[in-house]
C-alpha positions as CSV (number, residue, x, y, z in Angstrom):
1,X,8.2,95.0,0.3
2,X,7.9,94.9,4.1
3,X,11.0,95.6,6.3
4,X,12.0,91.8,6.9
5,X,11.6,91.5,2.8
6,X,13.8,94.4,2.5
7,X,16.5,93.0,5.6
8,X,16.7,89.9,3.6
9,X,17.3,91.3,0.3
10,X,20.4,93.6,1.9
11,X,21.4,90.7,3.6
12,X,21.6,89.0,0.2
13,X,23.0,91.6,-1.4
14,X,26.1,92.2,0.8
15,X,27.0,88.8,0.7
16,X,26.8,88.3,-3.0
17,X,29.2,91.3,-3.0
18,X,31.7,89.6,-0.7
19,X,31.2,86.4,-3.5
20,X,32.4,88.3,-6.0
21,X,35.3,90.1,-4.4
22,X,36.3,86.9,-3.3
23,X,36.4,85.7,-7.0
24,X,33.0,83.6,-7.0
25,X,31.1,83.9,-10.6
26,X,28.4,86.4,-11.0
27,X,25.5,83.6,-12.4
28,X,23.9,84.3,-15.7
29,X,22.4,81.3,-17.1
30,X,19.9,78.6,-15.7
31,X,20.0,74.5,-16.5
32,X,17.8,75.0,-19.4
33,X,20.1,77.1,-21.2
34,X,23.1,75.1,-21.1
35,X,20.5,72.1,-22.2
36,X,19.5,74.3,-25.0
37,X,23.3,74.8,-26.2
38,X,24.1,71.3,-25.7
39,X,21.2,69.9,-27.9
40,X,22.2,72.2,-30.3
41,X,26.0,71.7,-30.2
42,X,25.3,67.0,-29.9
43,X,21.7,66.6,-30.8
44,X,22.4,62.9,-31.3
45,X,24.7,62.7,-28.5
46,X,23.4,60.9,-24.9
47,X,22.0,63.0,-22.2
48,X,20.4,60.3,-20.2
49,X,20.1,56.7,-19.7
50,X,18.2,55.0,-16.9
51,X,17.3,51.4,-15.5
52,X,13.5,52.5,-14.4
53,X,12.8,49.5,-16.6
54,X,13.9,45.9,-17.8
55,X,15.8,47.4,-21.2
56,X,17.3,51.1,-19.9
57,X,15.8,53.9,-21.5
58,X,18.1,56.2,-23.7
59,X,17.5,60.1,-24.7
60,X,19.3,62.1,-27.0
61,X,20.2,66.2,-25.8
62,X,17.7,66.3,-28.8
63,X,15.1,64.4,-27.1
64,X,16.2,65.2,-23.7
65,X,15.4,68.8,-24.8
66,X,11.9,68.1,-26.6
67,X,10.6,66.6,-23.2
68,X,11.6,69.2,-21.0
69,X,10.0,71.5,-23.3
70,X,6.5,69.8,-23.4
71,X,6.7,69.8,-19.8
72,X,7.3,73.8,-19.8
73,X,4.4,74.7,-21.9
74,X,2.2,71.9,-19.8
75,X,2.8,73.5,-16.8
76,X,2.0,77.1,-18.2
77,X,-1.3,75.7,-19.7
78,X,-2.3,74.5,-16.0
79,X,-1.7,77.3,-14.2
80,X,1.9,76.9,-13.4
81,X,4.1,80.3,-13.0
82,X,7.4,81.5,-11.4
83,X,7.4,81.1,-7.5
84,X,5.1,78.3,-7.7
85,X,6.2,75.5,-5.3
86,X,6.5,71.9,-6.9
87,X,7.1,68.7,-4.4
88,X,8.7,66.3,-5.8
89,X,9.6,62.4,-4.5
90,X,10.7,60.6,-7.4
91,X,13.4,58.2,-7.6
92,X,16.7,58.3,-9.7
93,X,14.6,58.5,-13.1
94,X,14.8,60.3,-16.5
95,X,11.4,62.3,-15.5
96,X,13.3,63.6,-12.5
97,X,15.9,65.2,-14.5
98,X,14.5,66.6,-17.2
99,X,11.6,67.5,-15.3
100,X,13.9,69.7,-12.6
101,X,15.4,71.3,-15.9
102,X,12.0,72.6,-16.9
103,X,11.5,74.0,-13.5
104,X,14.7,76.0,-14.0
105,X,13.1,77.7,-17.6
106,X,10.1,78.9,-16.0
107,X,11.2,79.5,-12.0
108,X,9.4,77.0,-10.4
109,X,10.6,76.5,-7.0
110,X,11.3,72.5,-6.7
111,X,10.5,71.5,-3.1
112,X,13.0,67.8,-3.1
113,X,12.0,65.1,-1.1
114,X,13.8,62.1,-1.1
115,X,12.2,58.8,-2.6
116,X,12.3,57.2,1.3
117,X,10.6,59.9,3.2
118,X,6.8,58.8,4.4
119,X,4.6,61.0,6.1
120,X,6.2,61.5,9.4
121,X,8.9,64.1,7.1
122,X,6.0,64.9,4.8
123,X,3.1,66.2,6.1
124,X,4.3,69.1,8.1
125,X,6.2,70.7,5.0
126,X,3.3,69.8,2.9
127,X,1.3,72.0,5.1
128,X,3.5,75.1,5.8
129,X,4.5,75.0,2.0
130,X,1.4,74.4,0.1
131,X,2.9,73.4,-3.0
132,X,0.5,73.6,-6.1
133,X,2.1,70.5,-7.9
134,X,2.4,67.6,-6.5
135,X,4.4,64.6,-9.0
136,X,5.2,61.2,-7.2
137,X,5.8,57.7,-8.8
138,X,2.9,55.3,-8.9
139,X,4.8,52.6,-7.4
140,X,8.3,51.9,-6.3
141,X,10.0,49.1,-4.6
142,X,6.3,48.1,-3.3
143,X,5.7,51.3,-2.1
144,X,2.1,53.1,-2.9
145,X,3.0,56.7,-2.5
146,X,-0.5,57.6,-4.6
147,X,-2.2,55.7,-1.2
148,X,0.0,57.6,1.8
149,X,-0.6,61.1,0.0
150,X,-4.2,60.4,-0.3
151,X,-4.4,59.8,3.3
152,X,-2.3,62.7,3.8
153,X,-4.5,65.0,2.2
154,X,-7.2,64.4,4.7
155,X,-5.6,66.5,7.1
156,X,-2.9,68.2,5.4
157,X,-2.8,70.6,2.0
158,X,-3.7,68.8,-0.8
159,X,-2.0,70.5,-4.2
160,X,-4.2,71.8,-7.3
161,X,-2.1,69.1,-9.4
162,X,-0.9,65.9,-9.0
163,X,1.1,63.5,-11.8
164,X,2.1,60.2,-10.9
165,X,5.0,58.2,-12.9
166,X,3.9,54.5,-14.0
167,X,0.8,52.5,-14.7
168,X,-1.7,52.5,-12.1
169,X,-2.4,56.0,-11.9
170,X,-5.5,56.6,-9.6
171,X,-8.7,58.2,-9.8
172,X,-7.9,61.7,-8.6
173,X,-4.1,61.8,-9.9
174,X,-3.1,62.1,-13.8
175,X,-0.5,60.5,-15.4
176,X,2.8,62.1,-15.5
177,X,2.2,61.5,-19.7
178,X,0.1,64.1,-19.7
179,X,2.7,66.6,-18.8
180,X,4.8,65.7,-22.0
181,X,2.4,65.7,-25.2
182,X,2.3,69.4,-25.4
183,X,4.8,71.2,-28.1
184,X,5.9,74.8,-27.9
185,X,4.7,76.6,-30.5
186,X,1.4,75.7,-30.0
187,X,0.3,77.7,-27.6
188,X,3.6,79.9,-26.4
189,X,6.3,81.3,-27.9
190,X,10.0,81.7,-26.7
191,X,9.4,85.0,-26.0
192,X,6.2,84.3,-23.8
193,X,8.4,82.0,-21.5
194,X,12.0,84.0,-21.1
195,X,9.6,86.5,-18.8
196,X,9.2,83.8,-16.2
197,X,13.2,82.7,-15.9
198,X,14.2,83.3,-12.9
199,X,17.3,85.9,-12.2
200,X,20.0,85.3,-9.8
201,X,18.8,86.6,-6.6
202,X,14.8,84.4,-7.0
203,X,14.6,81.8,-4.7
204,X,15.0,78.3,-6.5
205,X,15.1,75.2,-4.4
206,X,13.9,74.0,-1.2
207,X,16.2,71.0,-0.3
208,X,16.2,69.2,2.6
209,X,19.2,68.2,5.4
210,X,19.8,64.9,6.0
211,X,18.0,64.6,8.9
212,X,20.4,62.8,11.3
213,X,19.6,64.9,14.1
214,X,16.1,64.9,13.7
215,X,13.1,65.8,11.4
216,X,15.0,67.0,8.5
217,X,15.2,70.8,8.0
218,X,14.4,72.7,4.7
219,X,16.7,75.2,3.4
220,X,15.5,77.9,0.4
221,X,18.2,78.6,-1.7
222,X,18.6,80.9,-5.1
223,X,19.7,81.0,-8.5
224,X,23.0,82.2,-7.7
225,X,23.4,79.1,-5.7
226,X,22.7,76.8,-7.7
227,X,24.1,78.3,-10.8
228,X,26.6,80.9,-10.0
229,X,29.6,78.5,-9.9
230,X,29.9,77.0,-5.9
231,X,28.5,73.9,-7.3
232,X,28.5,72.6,-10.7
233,X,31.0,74.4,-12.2
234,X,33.5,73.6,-9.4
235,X,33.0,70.1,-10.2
236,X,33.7,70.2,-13.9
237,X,36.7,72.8,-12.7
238,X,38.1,70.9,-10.5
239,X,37.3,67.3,-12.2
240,X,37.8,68.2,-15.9
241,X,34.5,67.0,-16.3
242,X,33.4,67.7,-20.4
243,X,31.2,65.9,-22.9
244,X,33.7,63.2,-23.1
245,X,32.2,61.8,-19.4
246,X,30.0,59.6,-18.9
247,X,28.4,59.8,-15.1
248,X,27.0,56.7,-13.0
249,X,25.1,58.4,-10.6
250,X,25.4,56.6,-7.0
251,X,23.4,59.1,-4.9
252,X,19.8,60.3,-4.7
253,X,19.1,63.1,-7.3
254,X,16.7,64.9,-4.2
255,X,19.6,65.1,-2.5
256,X,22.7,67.9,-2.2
257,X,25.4,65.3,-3.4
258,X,23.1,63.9,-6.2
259,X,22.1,67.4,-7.3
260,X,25.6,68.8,-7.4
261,X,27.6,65.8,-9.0
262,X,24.9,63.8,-11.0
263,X,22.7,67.0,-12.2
264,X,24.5,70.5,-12.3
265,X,27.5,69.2,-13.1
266,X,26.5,66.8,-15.8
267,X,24.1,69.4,-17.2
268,X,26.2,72.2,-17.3
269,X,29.7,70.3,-18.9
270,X,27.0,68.2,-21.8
271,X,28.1,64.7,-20.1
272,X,26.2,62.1,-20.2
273,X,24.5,60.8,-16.5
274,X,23.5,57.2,-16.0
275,X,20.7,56.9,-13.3
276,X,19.7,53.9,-11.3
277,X,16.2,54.2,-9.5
278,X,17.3,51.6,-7.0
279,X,21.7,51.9,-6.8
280,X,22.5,48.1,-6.4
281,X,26.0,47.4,-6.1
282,X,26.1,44.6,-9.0
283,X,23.7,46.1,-11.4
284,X,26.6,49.6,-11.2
285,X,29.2,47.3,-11.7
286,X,28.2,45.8,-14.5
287,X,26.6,49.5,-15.9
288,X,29.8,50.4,-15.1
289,X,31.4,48.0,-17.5
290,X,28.9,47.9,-20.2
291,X,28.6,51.5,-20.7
292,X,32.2,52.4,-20.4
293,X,31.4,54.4,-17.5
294,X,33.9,57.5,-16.6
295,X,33.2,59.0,-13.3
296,X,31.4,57.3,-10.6
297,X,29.9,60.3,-8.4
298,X,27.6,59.2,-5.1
299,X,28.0,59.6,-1.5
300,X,30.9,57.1,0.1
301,X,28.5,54.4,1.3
302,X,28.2,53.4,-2.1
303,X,32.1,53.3,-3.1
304,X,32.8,51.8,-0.3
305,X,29.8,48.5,-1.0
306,X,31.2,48.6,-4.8
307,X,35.1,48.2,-3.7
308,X,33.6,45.4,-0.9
309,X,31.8,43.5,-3.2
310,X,33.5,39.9,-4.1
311,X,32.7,39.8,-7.5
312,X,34.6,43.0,-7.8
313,X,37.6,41.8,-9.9
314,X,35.4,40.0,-12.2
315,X,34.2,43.3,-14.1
316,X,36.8,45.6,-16.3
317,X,36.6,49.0,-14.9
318,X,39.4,50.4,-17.0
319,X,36.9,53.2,-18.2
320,X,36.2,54.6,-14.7
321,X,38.9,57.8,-14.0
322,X,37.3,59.1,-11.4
323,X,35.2,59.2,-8.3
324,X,33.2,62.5,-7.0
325,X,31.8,62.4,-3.6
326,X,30.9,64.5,-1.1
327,X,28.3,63.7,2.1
328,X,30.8,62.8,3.9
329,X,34.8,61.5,3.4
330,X,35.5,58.5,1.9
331,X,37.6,56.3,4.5
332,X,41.9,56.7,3.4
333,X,41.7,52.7,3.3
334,X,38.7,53.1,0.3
335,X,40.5,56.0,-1.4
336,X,44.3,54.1,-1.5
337,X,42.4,51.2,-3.1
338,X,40.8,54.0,-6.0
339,X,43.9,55.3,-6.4
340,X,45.7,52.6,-6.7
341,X,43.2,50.9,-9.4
342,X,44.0,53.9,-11.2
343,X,41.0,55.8,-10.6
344,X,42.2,59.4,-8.7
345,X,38.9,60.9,-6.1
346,X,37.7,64.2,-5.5
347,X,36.4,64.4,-1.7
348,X,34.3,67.6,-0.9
349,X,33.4,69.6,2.4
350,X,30.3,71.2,2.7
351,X,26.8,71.4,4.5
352,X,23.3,71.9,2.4
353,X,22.1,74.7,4.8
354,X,25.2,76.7,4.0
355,X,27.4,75.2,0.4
356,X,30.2,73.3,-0.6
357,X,33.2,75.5,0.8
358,X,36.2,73.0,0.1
359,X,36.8,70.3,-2.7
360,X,40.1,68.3,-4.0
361,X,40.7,68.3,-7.6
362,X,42.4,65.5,-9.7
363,X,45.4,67.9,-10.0
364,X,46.3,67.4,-6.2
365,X,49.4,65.3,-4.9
366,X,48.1,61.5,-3.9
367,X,48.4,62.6,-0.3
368,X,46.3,65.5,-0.5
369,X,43.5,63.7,-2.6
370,X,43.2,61.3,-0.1
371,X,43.5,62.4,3.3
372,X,42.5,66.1,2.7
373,X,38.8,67.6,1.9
374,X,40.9,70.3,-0.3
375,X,41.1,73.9,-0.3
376,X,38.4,76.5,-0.2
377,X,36.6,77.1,-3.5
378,X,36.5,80.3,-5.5
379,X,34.4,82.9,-3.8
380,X,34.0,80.8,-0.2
381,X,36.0,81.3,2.6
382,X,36.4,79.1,5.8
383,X,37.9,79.4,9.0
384,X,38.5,76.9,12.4
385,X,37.5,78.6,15.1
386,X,37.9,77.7,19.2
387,X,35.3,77.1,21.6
388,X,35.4,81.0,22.5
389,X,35.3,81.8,19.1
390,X,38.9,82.6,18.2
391,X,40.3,81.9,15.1
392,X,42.7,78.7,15.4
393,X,46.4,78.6,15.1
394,X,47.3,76.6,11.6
395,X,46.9,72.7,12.0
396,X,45.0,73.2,15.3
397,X,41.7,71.9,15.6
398,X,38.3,73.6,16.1
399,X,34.9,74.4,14.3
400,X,34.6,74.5,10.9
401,X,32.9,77.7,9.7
402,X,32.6,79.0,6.9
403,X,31.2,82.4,4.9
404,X,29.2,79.6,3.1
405,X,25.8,81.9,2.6
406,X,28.2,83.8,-0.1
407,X,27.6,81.7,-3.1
408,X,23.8,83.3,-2.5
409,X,22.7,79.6,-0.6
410,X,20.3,81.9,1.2
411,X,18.0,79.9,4.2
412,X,15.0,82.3,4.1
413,X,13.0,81.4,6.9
414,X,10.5,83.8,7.0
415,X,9.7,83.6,3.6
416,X,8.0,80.1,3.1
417,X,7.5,78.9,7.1
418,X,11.1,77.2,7.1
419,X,12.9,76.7,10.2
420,X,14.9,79.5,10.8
421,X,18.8,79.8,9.6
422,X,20.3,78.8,12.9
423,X,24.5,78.6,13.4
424,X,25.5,82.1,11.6
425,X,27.4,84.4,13.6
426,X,27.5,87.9,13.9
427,X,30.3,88.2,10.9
428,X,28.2,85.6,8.6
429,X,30.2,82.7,9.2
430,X,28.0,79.7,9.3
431,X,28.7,77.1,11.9
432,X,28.9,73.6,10.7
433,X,29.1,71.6,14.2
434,X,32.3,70.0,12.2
435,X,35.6,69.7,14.0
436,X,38.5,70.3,11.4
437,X,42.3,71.7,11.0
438,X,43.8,73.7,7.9
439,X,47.4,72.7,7.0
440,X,49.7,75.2,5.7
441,X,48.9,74.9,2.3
442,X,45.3,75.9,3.0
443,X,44.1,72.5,3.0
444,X,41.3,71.2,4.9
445,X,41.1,67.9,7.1
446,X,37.6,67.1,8.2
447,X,37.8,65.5,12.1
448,X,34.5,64.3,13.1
449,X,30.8,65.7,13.6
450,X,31.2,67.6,17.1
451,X,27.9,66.2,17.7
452,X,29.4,62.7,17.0
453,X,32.3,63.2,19.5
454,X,32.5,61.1,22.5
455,X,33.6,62.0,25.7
456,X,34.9,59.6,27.9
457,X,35.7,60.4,31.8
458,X,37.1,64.4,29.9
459,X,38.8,62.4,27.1
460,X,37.8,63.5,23.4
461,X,37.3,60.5,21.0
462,X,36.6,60.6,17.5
463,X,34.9,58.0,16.0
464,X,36.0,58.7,12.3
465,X,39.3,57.6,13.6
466,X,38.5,54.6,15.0
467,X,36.4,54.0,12.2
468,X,39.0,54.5,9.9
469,X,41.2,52.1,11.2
470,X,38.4,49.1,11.5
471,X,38.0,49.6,7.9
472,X,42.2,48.2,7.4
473,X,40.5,44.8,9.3
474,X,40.7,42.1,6.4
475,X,37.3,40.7,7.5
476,X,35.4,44.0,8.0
477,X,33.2,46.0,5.4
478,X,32.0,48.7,7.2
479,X,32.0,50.3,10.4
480,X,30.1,53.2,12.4
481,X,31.2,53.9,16.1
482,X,29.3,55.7,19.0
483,X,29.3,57.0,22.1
484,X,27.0,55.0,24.7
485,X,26.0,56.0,28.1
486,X,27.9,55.0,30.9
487,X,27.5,55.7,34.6
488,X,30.7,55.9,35.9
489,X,32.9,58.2,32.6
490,X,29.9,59.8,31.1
491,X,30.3,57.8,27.6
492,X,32.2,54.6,26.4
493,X,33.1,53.6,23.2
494,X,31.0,51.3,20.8
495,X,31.7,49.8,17.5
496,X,29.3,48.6,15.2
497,X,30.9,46.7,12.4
498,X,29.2,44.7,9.2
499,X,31.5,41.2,8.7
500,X,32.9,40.7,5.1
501,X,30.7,37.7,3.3
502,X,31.6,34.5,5.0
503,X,34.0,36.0,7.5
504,X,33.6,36.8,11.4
505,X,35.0,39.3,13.8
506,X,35.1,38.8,18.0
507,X,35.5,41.3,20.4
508,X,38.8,40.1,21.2
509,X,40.3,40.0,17.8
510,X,38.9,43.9,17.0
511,X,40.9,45.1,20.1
512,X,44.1,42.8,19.0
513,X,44.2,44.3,15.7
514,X,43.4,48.2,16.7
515,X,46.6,47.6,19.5
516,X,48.2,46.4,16.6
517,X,48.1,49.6,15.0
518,X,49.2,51.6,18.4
519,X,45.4,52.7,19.2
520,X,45.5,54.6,22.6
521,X,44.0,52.3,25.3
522,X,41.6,54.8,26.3
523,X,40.3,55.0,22.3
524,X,39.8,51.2,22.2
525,X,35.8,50.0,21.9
526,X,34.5,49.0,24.9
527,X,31.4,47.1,23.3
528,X,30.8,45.5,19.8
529,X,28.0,44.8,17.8
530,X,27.7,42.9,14.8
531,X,25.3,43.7,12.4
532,X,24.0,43.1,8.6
533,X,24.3,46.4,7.4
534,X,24.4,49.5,8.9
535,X,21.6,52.0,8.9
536,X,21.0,55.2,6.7
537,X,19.6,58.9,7.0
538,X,17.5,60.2,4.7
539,X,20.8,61.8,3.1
540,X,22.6,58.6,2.3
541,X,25.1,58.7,5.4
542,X,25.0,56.3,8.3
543,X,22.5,57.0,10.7
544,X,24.7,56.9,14.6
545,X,21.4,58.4,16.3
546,X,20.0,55.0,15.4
547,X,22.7,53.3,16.7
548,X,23.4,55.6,19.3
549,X,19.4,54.7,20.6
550,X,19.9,50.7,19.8
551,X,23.2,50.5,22.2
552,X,21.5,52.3,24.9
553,X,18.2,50.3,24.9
554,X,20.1,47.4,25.3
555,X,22.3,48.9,27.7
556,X,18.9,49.1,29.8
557,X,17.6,45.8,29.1
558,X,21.0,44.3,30.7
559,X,20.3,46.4,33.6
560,X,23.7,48.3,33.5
561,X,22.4,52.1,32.7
């Protein structure tokens, strides 16, 4: 080891130590194990179904199992070993998840990009990482991802293996088939592979931020993240998730939210995970009905398109208990509506370059469920801090920070050309950029992005509560607000709202209804824009620097900045 190898491992160490004290779990055990047990406990029981085509595909913890096996002793056979990097852009797909279980036997470090990234988010991570694996889907939703690599590699690092998902495979590329005729005991044993599983302290995943602040950053996290208990076992803690569940997945498995509440979770408890390559709002719905769905788990873009959509009422949704989210918070109006169709909602707090610090759990009052991101989770610690860096009086706002990094969600930079762990303090509190209070019950309640704050001639305006209250308009479906540039107070206030099917909101009647409900004068929108549908990050969440650059190119157009 050199002497940054050795900082990072002390660095590592004293913060697993602070975990534990605090009462985080010590992790033992990777995906494939609990995989292992569940296959043996419900062979014939369902792990996975998916929609990747016409007639959804259906494996068995048996099957599920004998897959993710082939693919283990595949990847030894080519080369593969522990602390080899894997990228890997597939969609919401069985391959996906079994695949990312193999990974886990064996300590291959997945590199996640999500199924919408092109080259512009690609190529420089394809470079500084030099994965040796490479698997993409042939096609999806007429994209050719075999055609952008292929010009990638002309400039960029081009991986020792590539697999492609579907027909159409090109010259160059192998079919992802390949990977799953092998069978152990062919060639390997059990005892040959348990060498190569990683331990608690290996690095384990390279996930990727959402990217709404720019090119999306890439954060290297461990085992004991991943496994040790700050994210899939919270969720069947807090949740009572067990192998009773069934799990329609309404987020992006490459991302944080998908990976916590739609693979660990799912994986560790034996439930059963429904997965959607492209999520479309009536194709859930009916899932939703047809397979008796229990727990709908996604980021809140999604709840809040499946409790807007007309034909809402027409499906029988008895089955559903629960929604899971995290990402961001689902809007009060959204959540009342849950509640009050009898399914309860656990909102969580968290960032992917540090971990999810604070969740609700279906034991909570209705008040706290809803307008509350919950309480710290075992072995995590936050605190609201002022602008100087004081810790904040009880139910005053500030920064969210948090001692995040405990749970082992280590960002080492050094180690595979990732941008650096910016935002952790001298006392290994991570910054979040978050404005938030804690209640005197230890709750927290999430403000805004400080990022996402406007200020308008000294006045602080959050969007989230404007937002919030937009959301109670009868003819509105959605709605993001931003700050715009203004000459005179620095920023005004913009509202970008997406009009309920068949109905139309004016200026006039947005401010009417928002005085209607006692809105300060100086919160009001100054400006309103009316669009189809608002625009996404990478990470599922909507995407204000968009809108923040539309307003202000029109703003120049009309000559008034």
């Amino acid at each position: 080891m050199d002497i940054e190898q050795i900082k990072r491992k002390l660095a590592f160490d004293s913060q697993v130590e602070k975990y534990l004290a605090a009462g985080g779990r010590r992790a033992t055990l990777v995906e494939w194990d609990f995989l292992n047990l569940h296959a043996q406990l419900r062979p014939d029981g369902e792990a996975l179904i998916d929609t990747w085509e016409a007639t959804p595909r259906r494996y068995t913890f048996r099957r599920t199992l004998e897959l993710c096996n082939s693919v283990v002793v595949s990847l030894i056979a080519i080369g593969m070993r522990k602390g080899d990097v894997a990228f890997v852009q597939l969609p919401n797909i069985a391959e996906l998840w079994y695949l990312r279980v193999a990974f886990s036997k064996i300590g291959i470090i997945e590199a996640r990009i999500g199924e919408n990234y092109r080259e512009k988010e690609i190529a420089e991570r394809l470079q500084a990482l030099k994965p040796r694996l490479l698997i993409i889907p042939s096609q999806f939703r007429g994209f050719d991802y075999p055609a952008m690599y292929l010009e990638m590699f002309r400039s960029a690092h081009e991986p020792e293996h590539v697999f492609a998902v579907g027909e159409g495979v090109p010259q160059g590329m192998r079919p992802f088939s390949d990977l799953t005729n092998k069978k152990l005991g062919e060639d390997y044993s059990w005892g040959d592979l348990d060498a190569l599983t990683p331990k608690p302290d290996e690095n384990y995943v390279i996930s990727f931020t959402g990217g709404t602040t720019g090119s999306p950053k890439s954060v290297l996290q461990s085992v004991f993240y991943a496994a040790g208990g700050a994210v899939g076992m919270q969720v069947i803690e807090n949740g009572d998730v067990s192998t009773h569940d069934r799990i329609l997945a309404l987020a992006p498995l490459a991302g944080g939210t998908g990976s916590n509440m739609c693979y660990y979770a799912p994986v560790y408890a034996g439930a059963s995970v429904l997965l959607m390559p492209r999520i479309d709002v009536e194709a859930a719905l009916r899932l939703t009905e047809q397979e008796k769905v229990t727990i709908w788990a996604g980021i809140p873009t999604y709840a809040v398109r499946l409790l807007a959509s007309p034909n809402l009422e027409r499906y029988n949704l008895k089955s559903v208990r629960l929604w899971i989210g995290s990402g961001a918070k689902l809007p009060v109006e959204f959540a009342e509506k849950l509640y009050d169709m009898g399914i309860k909602t656990m909102n969580a707090y968290g960032v992917v370059d540090g971990s999810i610090a604070c969740r609700t759990t279906i034991y909570d009052t209705r008040e706290k469920m809803i307008e509350t991101s919950g309480k710290p989770v075992r072995g995590l610690v936050i605190k609201i801090v002022d602008d100087c860096g004081n810790e904040a009086a009880c139910g005053q706002k500030g920064e969210i920070t948090g001692m995040s990094v405990r749970g082992g969600n280590i960002v080492d930079a050094e180690a595979c050309d990732i941008v650096p762990p910016d935002g952790v303090d001298e006392n290994g509190f991570f910054h979040t950029g978050d404005i938030g209070c804690v209640d005197e019950e230890g709750y927290l309640r999430v403000v805004d992005r400080k990022k996402d704050m406007i200020l308008r001639g000294g006045q602080n305006i959050f969007p989230s509560e404007i937002e919030g209250l937009l959301l109670k308009h009868p003819s509105i479906a959605a709605a993001a607000v931003v700050g715009m540039p203004d000459r005179e107070l620095g920023e005004r206030t913009c509202a970008y709202i997406v009009p309920k099917p068949g109905k139309d909101v004016s200026y006039e009647a947005m401010i009417t209804f928002l005085k209607g409900l006692h809105m300060a004068s100086y919160k009001l929108p100054e400006r309103l824009e009316t669009i189809a549908s608002l625009p996404l990050s990478h990470g599922g969440k909507y995407d204000k620097a968009l809108l923040k650059a539309d307003v202000a190119e029109k703003l120049k157009r009309e000559g008034k900045i």
